[in-house]
Residue frames relative to the residue before (quaternion, step in Angstrom):
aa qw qx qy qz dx dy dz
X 1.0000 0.0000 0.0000 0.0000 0.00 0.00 0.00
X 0.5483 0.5022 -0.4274 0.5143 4.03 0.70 -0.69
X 0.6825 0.3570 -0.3874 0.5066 3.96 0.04 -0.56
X 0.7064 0.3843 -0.3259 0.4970 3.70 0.12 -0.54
X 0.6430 0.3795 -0.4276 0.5096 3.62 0.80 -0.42
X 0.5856 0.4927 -0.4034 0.5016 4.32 0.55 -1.05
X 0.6958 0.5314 -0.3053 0.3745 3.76 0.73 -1.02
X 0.7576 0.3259 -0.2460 0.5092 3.52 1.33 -0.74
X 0.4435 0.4444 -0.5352 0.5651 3.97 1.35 0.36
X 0.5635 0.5616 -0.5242 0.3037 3.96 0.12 -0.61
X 0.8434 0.3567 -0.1602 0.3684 2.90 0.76 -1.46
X 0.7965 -0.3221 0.2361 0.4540 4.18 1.58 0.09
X 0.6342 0.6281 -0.2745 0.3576 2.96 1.44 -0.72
X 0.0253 -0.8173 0.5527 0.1613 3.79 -0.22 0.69
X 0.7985 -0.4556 0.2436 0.3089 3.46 -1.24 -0.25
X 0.4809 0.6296 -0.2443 0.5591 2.93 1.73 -0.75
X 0.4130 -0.4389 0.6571 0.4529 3.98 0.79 -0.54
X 0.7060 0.3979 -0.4901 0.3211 3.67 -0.90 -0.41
X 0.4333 -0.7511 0.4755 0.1482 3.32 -1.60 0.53
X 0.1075 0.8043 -0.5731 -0.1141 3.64 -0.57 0.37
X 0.5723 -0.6167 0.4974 0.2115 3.06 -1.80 1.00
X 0.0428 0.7899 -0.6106 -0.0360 4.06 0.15 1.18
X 0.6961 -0.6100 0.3673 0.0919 2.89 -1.11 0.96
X 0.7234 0.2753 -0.1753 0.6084 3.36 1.26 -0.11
X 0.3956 0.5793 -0.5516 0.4514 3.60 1.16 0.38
X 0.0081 0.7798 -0.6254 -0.0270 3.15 -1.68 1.04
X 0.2615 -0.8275 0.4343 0.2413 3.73 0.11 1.66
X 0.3543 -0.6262 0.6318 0.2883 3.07 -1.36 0.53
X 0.5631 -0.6136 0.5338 0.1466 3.42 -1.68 0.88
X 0.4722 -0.5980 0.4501 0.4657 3.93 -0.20 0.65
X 0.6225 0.4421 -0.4601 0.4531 4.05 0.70 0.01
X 0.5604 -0.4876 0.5535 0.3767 3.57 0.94 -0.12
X 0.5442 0.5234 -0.4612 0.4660 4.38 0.46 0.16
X 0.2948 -0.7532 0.5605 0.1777 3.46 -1.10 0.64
X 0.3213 -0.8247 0.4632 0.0451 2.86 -1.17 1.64
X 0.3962 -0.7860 0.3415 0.3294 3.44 -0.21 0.12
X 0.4299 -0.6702 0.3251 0.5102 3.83 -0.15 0.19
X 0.7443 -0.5322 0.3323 0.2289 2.84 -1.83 0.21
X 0.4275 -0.7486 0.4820 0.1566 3.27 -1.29 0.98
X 0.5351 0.5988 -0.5534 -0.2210 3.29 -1.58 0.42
X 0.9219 -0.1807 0.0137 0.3425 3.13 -1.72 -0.34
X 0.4461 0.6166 -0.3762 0.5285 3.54 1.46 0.49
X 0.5987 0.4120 -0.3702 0.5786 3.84 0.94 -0.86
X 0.5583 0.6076 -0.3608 0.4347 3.83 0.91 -0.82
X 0.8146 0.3823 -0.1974 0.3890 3.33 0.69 -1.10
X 0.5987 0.5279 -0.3714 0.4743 3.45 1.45 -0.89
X 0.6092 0.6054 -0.3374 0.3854 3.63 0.89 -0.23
X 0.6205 0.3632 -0.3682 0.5895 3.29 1.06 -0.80
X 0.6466 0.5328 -0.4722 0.2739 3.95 0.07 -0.69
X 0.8121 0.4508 -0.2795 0.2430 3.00 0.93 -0.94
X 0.4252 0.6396 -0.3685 0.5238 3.48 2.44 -0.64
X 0.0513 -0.7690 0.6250 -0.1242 3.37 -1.36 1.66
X 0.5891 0.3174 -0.0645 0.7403 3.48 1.72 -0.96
X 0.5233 -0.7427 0.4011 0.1171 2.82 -1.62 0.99
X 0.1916 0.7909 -0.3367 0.4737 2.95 2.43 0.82
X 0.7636 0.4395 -0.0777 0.4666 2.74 0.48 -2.23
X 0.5550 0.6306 -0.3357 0.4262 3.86 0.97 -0.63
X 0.7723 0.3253 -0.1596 0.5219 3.46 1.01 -0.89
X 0.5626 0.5666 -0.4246 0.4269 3.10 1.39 -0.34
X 0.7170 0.4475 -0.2171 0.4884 3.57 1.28 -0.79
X 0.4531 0.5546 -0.4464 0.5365 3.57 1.31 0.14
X 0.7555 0.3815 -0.1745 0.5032 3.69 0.46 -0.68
X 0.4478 0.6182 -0.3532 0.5409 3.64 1.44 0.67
X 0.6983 0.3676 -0.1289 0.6005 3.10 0.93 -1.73
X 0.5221 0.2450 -0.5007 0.6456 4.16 0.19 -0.40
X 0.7238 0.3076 -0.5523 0.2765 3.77 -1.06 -0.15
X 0.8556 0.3683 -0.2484 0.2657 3.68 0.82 -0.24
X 0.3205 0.5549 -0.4217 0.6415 3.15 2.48 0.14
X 0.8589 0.0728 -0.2677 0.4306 4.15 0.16 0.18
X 0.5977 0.1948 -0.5581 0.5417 3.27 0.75 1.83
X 0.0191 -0.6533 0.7462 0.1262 3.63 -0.07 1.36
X 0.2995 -0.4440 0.8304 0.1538 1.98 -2.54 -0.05
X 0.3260 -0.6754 0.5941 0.2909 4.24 -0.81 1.06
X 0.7885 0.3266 -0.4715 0.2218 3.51 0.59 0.62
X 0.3238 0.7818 -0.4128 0.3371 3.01 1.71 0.78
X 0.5028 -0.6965 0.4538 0.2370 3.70 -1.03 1.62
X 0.7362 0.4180 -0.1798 0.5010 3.73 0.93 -0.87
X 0.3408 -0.6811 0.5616 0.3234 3.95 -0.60 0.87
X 0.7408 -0.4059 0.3601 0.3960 2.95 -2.02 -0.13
X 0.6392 0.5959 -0.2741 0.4016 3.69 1.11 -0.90
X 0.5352 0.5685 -0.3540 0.5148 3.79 1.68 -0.35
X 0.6293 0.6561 -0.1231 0.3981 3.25 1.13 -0.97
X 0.6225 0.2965 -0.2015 0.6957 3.51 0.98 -0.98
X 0.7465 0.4311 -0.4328 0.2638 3.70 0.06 -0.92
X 0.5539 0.6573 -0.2138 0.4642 3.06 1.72 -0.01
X 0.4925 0.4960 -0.2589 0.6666 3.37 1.17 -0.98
X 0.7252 0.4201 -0.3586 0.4111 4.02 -0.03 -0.66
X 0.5427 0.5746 -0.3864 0.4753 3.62 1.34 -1.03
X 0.7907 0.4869 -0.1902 0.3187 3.55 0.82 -1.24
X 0.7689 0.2566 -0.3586 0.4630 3.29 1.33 -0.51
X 0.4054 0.6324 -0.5493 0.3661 3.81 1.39 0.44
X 0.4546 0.6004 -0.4285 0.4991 3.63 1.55 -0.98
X 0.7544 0.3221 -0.2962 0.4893 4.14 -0.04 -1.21
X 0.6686 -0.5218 0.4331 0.3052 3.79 0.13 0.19
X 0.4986 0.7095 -0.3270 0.3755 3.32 1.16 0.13
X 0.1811 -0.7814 0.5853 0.1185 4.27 1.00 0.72
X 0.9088 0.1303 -0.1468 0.3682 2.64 -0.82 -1.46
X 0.6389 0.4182 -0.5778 0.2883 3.90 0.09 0.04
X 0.4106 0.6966 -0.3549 0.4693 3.55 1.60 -0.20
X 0.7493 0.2734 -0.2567 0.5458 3.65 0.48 -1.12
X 0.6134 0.4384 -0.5227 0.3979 3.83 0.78 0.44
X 0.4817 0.6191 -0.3687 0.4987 3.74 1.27 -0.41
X 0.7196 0.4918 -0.2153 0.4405 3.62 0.67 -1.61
X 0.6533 0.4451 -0.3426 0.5077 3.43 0.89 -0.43
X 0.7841 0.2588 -0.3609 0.4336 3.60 0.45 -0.68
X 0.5464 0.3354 -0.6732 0.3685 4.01 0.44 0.71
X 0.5179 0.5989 -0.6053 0.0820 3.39 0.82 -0.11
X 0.3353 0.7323 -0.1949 0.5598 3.19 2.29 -1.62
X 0.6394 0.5227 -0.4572 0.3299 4.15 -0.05 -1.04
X 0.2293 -0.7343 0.5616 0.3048 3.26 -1.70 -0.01
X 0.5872 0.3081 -0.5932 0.4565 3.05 -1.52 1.56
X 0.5820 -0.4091 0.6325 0.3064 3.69 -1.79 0.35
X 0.2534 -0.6231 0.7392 -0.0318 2.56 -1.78 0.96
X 0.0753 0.8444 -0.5251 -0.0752 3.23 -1.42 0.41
X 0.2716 -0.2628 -0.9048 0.1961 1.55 -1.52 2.34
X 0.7489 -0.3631 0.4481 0.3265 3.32 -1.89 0.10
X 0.6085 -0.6816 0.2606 0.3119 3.64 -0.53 1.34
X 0.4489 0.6185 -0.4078 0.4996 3.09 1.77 -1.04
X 0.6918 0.5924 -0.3141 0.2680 3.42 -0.05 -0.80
X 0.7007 0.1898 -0.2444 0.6428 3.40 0.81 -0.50
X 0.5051 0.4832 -0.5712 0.4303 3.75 0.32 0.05
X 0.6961 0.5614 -0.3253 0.3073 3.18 0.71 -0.89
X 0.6380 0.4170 -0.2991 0.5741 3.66 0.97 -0.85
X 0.7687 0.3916 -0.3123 0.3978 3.43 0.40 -0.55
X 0.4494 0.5289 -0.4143 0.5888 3.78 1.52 0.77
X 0.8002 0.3474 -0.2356 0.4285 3.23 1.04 -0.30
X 0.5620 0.5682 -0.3314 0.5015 3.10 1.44 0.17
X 0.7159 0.5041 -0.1575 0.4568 3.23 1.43 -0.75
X 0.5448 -0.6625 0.2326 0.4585 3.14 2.08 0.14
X 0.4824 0.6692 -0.3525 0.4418 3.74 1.12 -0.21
X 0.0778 0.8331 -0.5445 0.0582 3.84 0.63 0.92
X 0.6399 0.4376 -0.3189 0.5453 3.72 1.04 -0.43
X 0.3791 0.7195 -0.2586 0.5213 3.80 1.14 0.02
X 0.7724 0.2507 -0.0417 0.5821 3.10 -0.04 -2.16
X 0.4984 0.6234 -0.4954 0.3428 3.91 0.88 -0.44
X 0.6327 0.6241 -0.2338 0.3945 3.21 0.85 -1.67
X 0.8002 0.4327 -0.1651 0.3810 3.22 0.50 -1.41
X 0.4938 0.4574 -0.4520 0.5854 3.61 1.35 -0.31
X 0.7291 0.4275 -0.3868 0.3688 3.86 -0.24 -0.99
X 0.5620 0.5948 -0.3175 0.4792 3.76 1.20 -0.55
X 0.8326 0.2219 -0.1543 0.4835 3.51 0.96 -0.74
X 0.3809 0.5061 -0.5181 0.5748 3.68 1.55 0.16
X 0.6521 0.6004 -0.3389 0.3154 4.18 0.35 -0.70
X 0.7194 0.4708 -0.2022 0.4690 3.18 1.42 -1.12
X 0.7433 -0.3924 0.4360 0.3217 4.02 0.47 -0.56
X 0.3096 0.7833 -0.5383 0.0285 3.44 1.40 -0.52
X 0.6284 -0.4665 0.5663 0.2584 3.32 -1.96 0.42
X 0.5886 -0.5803 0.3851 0.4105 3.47 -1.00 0.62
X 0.4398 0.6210 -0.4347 0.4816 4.02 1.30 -0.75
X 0.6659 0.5708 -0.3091 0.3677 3.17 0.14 -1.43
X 0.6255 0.6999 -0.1692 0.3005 3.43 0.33 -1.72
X 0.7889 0.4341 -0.0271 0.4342 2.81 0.95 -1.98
X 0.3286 0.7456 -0.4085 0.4114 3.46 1.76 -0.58
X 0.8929 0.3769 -0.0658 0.2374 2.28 -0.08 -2.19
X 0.6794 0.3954 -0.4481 0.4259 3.44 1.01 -0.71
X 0.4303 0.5682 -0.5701 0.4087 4.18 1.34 -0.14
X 0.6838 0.4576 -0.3500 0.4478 4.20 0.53 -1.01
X 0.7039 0.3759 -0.3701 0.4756 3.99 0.62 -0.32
X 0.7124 0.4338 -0.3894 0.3907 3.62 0.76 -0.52
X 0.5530 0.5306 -0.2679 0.5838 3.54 1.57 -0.38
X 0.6363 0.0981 -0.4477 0.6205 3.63 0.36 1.19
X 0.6095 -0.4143 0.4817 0.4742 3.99 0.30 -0.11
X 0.4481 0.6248 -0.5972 0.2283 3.49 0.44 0.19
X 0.2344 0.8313 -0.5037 0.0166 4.62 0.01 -0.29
């Protein structure tokens, strides 16, 4: 019984029956492949709080691309949250254009983002000087239905160069 009990704290189990989500638990997949735990938009966020230097910014851009290409199907945030993140982080270190290559693939990622990926690709085409670019990409996502969030993005990215 002590191994089967150490075997079920390893994995979260406490005594009470409830589960918690430790931080160093790594499930195994019924194939036997380690999986990493699950993500959400809180692991997203503790990352950005903690990037202050433009070290740490890349250091946390290259967190998030390591976990948008090792899901996990119980992760709350998609791959495309993940990169559009990572792009947030290295536009944050001064880094543009490796940012608008990130921003493009969550646009490319699977799952929604929110805002829509377009959305920050977009501002960050315009920041990066590419106004016929970021043109494209608004008319690409005015085409599709955007959500009212969305919407609002964008008009925050046109009124933030003088665009109204």
């Amino acid at each position: 019984m002590g191994n089967d009990r150490s075997l079920l704290l390893s994995t979260g189990w406490t005594p009470s029956g409830t589960i918690t989500r430790p931080s160093t638990c790594s499930p195994v997949d019924p194939y036997g492949a380690d999986v990493r735990d699950w993500l959400n938009f809180d692991d997203i966020e503790r990352l950005e709080a903690s990037a202050r230097t433009p070290k740490s910014h890349r250091r946390a851009a290259a967190q998030l691309v390591e976990w948008a290409q090792e899901q996990n199907p119980d992760d709350e945030v998609t791959p495309g949250d993940l990169l559009s993140a990572a792009g947030w982080h290295l536009d944050q270190a001064g880094d543009v254009y490796e940012a608008l290559a990130l921003y493009r693939q969550a646009v490319d990622a699977q799952g929604t983002t929110t805002p829509d990926a377009r959305c920050t690709l977009h501002a960050a085409l315009l920041k990066a000087g590419r106004p016929d670019q970021a043109r494209e990409v608004a008319e690409d996502l005015r085409h599709s239905r955007p959500r009212l969030g969305d919407i609002a993005a964008m008009a925050e990215n046109f009124e933030l160069v003088g665009d109204r």
